[in-house]
Kinemage of the C-alpha trace (Angstrom):
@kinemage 1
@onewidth
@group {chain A} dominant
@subgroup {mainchain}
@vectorlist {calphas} color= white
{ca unk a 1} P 65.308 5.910 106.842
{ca unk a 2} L 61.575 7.594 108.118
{ca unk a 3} L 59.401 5.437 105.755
{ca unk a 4} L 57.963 2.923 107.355
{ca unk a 5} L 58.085 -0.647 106.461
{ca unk a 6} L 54.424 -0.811 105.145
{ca unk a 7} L 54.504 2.363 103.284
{ca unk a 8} L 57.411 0.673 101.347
{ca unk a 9} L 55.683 -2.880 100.723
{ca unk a 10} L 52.922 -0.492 99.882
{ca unk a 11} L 54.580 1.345 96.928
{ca unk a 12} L 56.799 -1.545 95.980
{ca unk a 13} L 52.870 -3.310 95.469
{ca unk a 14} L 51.755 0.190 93.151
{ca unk a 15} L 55.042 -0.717 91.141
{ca unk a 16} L 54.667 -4.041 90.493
{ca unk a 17} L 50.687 -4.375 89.486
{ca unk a 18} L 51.658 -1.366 87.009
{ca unk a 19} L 54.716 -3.408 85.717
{ca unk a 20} L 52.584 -6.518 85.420
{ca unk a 21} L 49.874 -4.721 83.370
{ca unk a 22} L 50.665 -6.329 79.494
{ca unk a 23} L 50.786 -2.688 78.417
{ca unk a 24} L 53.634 -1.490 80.210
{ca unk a 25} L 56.656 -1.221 78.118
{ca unk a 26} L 58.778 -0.006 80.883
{ca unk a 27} L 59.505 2.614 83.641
{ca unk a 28} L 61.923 4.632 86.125
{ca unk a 29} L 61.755 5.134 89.626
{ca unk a 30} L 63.520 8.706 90.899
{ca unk a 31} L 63.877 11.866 93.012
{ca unk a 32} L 62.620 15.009 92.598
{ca unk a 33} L 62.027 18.133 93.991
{ca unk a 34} L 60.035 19.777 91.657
{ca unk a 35} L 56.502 19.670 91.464
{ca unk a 36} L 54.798 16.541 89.511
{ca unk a 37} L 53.507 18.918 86.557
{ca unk a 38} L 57.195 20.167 86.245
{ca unk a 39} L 59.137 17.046 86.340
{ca unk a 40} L 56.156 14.888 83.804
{ca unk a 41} L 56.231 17.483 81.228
{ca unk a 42} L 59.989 17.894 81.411
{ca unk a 43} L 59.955 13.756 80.247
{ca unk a 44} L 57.250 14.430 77.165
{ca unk a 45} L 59.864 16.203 75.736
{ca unk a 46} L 62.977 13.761 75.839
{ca unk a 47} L 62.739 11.027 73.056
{ca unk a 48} L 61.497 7.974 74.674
{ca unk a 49} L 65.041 6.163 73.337
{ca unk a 50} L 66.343 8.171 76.079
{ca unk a 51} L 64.105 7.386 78.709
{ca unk a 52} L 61.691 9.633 78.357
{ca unk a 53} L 58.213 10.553 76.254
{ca unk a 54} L 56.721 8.807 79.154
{ca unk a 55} L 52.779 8.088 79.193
{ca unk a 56} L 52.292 8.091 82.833
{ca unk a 57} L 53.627 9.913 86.042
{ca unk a 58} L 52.669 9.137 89.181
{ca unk a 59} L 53.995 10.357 92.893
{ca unk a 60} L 54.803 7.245 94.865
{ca unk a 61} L 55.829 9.510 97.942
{ca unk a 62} L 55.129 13.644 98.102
{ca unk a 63} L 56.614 16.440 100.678
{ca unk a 64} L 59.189 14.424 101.763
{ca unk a 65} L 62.499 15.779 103.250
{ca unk a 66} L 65.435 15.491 101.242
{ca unk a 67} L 67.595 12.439 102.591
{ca unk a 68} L 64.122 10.659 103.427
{ca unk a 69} L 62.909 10.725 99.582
{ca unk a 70} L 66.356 9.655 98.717
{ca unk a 71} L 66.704 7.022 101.163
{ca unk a 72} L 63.636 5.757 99.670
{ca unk a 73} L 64.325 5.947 96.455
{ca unk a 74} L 67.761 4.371 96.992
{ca unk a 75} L 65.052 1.151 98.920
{ca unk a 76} L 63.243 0.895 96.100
{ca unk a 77} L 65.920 0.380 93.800
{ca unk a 78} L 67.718 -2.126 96.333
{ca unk a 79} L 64.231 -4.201 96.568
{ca unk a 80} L 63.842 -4.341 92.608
{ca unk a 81} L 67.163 -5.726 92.041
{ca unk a 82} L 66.570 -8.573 94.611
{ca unk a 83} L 63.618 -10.662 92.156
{ca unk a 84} L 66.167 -10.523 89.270
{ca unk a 85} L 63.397 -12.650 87.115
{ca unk a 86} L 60.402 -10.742 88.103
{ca unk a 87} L 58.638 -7.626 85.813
{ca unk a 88} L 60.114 -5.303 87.941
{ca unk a 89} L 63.351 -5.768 86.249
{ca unk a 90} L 62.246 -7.054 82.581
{ca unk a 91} L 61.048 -3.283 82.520
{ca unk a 92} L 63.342 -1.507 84.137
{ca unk a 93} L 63.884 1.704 82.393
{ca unk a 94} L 67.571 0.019 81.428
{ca unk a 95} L 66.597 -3.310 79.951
{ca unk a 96} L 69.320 -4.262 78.308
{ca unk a 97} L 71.322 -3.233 80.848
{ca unk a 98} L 69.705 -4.520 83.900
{ca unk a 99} L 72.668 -5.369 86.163
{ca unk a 100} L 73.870 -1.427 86.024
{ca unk a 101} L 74.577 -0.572 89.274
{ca unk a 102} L 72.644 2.075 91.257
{ca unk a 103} L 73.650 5.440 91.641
{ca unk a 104} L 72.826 7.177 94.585
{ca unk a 105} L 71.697 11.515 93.732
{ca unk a 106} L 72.838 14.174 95.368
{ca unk a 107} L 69.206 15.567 95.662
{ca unk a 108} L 68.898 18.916 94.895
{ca unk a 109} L 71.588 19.974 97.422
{ca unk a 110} L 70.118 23.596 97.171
{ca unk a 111} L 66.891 22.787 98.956
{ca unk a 112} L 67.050 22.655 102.826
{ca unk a 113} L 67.493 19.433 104.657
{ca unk a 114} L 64.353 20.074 106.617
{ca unk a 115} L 62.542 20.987 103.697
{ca unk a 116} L 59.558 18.859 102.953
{ca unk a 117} L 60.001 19.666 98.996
{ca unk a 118} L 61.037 16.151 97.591
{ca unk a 119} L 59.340 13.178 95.812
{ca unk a 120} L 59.771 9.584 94.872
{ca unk a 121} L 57.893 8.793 91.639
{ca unk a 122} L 57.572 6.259 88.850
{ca unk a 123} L 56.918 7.183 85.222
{ca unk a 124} L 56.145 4.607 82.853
{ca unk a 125} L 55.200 4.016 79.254
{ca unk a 126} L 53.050 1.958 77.232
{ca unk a 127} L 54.211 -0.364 74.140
């Protein structure tokens, strides 16, 4: 993986003083590679028992390249599941299923490898 170890502590830190905040209900980290207007207004219109009608999107990582954003993303998820008592999984976009294993993307196969197209985000919602 390209990210560097601070840059990960860094957005692991973003994720956790959000999830720590008494108004957030709970969130999802994932990949994209379209642009952060597309892929927030796509969730306002998926019922929120689905995981979507989020409040908040935010880009943890932008203009990565494909296998770099995923290799993040798959991190992230990794380092979450470690602190199985902490926030980070209480609101975990599956919380009443938080021991549901990972599943890597294929991410976007169509874009280029080299491509620096791809994000890592978090979109959360308030109770």
């Amino acid at each position: 993986m390209r990210v560097r170890e601070p840059t990960i502590k860094r957005i692991l830190g973003t994720i956790c003083a959000i999830c720590l905040s008494p108004l957030c209900q709970g969130y999802k980290v994932g990949f994209t590679t379209w642009s952060a207007l597309q892929k927030g207004s796509r969730y306002a219109h998926i019922p929120k028992t689905r995981g979507g009608a989020v409040d908040y999107f935010v880009l943890l990582a932008d203009r990565m390249r494909r296998n770099d954003a995923l290799d993040l993303e798959a991190e992230l998820e990794r380092r979450i599941k470690k602190k199985p008592r902490s926030a980070l999984i209480r609101k975990k976009y599956r919380p009443e299923n938080p021991d549901e294993p990972y599943r890597r993307r294929t991410g976007g196969n169509h874009i280029p490898a080299q491509s620096r197209v791809c994000s890592v985000y978090m979109a959360f919602w308030e109770k």
